[in-house]
C-alpha positions in Angstrom: 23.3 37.4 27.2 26.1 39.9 27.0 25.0 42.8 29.4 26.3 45.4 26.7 23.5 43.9 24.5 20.8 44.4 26.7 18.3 46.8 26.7 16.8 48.0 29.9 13.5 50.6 29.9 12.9 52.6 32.7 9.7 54.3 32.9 8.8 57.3 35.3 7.2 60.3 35.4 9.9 62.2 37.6 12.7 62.5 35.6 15.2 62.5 38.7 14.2 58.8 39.3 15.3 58.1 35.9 18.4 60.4 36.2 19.0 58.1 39.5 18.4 54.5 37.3 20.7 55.9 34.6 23.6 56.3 37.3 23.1 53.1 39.3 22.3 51.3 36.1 25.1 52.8 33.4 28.0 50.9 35.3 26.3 47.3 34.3 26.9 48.6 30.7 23.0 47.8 29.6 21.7 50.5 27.0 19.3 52.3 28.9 16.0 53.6 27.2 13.9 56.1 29.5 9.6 57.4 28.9 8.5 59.4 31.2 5.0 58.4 30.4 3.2 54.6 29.8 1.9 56.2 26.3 6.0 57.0 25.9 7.1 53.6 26.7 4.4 51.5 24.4 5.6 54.1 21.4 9.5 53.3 22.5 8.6 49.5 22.6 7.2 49.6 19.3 10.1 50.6 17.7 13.5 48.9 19.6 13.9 45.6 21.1 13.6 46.0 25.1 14.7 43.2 27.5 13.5 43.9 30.7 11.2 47.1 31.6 11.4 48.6 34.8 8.3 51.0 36.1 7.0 53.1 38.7 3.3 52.2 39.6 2.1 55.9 39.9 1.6 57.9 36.8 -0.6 60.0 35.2 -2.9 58.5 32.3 -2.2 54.9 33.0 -0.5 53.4 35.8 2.1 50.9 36.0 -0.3 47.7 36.6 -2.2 48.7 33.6 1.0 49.4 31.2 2.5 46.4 32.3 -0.4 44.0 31.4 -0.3 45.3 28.0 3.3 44.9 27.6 2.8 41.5 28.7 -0.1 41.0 26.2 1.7 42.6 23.0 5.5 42.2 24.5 5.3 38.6 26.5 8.7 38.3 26.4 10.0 41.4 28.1 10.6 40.7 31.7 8.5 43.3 33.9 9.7 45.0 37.0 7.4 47.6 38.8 8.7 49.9 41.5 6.5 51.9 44.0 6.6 53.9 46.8 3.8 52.5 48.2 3.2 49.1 49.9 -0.2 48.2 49.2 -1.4 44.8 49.0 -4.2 44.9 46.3 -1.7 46.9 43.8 0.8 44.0 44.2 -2.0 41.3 43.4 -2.9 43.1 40.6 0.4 43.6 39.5 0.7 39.9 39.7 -2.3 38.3 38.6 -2.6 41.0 35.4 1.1 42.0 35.0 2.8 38.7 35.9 5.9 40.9 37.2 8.9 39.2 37.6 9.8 41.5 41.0 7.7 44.2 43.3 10.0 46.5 44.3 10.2 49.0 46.5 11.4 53.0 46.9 14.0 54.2 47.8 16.0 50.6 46.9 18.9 49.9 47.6 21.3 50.3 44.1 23.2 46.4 44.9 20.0 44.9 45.2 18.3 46.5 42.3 21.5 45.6 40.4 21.1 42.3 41.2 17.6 42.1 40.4 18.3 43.4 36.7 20.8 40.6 36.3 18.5 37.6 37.8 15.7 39.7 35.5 18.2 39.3 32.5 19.0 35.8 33.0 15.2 35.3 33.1 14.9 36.7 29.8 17.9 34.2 28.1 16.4 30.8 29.9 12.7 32.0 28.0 14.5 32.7 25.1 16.2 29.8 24.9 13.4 27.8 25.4 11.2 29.9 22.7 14.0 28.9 20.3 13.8 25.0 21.2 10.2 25.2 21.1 9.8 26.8 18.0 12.5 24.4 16.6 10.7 21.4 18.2 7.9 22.9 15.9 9.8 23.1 12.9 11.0 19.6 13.7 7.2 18.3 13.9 6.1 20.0 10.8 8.9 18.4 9.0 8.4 15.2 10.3 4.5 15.8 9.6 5.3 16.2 5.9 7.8 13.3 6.1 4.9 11.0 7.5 2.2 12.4 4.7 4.3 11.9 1.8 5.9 8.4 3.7 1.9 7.4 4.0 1.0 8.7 0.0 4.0 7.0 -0.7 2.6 3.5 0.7 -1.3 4.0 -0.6 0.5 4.2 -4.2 2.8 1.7 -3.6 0.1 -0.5 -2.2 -2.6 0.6 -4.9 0.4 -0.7 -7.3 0.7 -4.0 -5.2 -3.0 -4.6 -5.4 -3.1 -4.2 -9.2 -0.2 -6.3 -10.1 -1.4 -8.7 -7.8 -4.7 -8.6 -9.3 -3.0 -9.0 -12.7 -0.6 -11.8 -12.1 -4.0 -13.4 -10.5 -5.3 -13.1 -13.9 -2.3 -13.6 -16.0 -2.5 -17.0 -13.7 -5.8 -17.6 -14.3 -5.2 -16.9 -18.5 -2.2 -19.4 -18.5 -3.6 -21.7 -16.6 -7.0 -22.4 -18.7 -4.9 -21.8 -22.2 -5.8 -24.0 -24.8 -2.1 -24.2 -25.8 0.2 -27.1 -23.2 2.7 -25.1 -21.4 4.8 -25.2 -18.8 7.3 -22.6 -17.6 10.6 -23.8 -16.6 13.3 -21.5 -14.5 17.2 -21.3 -15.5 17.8 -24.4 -14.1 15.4 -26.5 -15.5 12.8 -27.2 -12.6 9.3 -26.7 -14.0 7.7 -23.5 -12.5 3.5 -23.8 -13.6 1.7 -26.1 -16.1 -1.3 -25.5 -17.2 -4.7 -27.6 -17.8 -4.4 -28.2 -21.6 -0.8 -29.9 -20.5 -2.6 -32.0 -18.3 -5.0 -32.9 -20.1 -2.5 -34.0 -23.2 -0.4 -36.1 -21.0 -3.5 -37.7 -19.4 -2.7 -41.4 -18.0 0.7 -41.3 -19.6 2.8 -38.6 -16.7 1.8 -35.9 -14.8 4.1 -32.8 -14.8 4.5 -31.2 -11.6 6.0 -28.0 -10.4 9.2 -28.2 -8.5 10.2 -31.0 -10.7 13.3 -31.1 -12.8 12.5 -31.4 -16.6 15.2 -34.3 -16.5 13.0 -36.4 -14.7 10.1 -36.1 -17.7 12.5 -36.4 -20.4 15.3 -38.4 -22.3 18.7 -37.2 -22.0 19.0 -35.7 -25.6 15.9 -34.0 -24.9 17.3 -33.0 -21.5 19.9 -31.6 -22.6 19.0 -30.3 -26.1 16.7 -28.1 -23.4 19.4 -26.9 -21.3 21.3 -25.9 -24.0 18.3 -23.7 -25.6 18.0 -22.4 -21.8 21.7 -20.8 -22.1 21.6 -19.6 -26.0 18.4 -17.9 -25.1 17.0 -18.6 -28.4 13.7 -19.9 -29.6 13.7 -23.1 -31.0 11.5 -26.5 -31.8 12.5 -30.1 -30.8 10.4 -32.4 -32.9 9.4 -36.2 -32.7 9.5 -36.0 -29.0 8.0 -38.8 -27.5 6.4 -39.5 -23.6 5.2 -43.5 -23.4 4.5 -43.8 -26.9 3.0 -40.5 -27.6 5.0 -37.7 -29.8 5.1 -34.3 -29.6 7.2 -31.4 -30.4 8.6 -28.6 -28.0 8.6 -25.0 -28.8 10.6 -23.3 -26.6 10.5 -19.7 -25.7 13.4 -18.0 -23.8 12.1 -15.1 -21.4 12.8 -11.7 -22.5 13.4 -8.4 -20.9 14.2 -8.1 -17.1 13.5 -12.3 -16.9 15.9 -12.6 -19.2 17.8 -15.9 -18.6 16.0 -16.3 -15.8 13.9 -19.3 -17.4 11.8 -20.2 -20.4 8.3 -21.4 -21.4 7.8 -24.5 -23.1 4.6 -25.0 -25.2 3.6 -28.7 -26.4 1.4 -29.9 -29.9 1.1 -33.0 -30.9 2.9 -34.8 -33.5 3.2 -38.1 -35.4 6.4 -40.6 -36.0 
């Protein structure tokens, strides 16, 4: 922190003790802010930004212990210095245990050590400062990744809500193709046969039996082959009549998929037919 920024309080009731801390302290080039009273200094620190507070322990109305405890509960980040004429050993536990005082010092000082003091005191203030600032942005950070994870996990229950039900439908949509009274069979863009249902099976009964992974070239003549390959990439519908499989005859609808499956494959649908 840049000394000239700094804002020391000095609080005493004898106003040559603050004349004295004003000379010793105006060299450092810290703005100096003097009470003369603890009611004083808690008005004053209500109203400017105070680094560190220095204060005598003997005052009238409230002594230095006392003012410093609640600077430190309604100011925690002011660093507190008390100074006192007195060495007495309760007063400095107090001052400690209530206060939590960065220094005790004593009267008269000596001006280089009290110097020194207010710059250790001051340096104290930046390192708890800085770390206030990465705290509070580690907390930022959290929140932000909180709110990350709950819309990430909203994200996933919908997306897995949306799984369950188009897996439940394509169950179905299985289920409904596969017990159709119509033959079917889907075939993909390059002609391997993809599902069949039960109504194909049961057509074809003791004469072949489509299976899927199969290539409709091994179930059909050439012409038929390739009159099917050639509906695949027109992506029309069309009919193949007079088919035949071991002496029975059929015809072939065939139905290009549409939309997104678009040449991706076609369904074939089977009725019987007669030479």
């Amino acid at each position: 922190m840049n000394s000239s920024k700094a804002t020391v309080l000095c609080v005493d009731d004898e106003v040559n003790i603050l004349n004295t801390l004003k000379r010793v302290l105006r060299k450092e080039g810290y703005r100096l802010a003097t009470a003369t009273s603890a009611g004083e200094a808690l008005e004053m620190l209500s109203r400017e930004k105070v680094q560190v507070i220095i204060c005598d322990q003997r005052m009238p109305e409230m002594d230095g212990v006392t003012l410093l405890k609640k600077v430190r509960e309604e100011y925690p980040q002011i660093i507190r210095i008390i100074l006192t004429g007195f060495i007495d050993v309760d007063t400095m536990k107090d001052a400690v245990n209530q206060g939590h005082i960065f220094k005790f010092l004593l009267k008269p000082w000596d001006d280089d050590d009290l110097i020194l003091e207010i710059r250790q005191a001051l340096k104290q203030y930046e390192l708890l400062e800085a770390n206030r600032r990465l705290n509070k942005k580690v907390m930022l950070q959290n929140d932000e990744f909180k709110r990350f994870n709950e819309h990430l996990e909203s994200l996933v229950r919908e997306r897995t809500e949306e799984i369950v039900i188009r897996n439940k439908a394509l169950e179905l949509a299985q289920a409904v193709l596969t017990d159709l009274p119509i033959p079917i069979a889907g075939v993909d863009s390059e002609g391997m046969v993809v599902m069949t249902n039960h109504a194909l099976d049961r057509m074809f009964a003791g004469i072949v039996e489509f299976q899927v992974g199969r290539m409709i070239d091994d179930y059909f003549i050439r012409e038929i082959s390739q009159y099917l390959h050639h509906v695949l990439s027109g992506h029309a519908e069309a009919d193949m009549k007079l088919c035949s499989i071991g002496g029975l005859y059929f015809t072939i609808h065939c139905v290009p998929l549409s939309g997104n499956f678009k040449g991706r494959g076609m369904v074939l649908s089977f009725s019987p037919g007669k030479k």
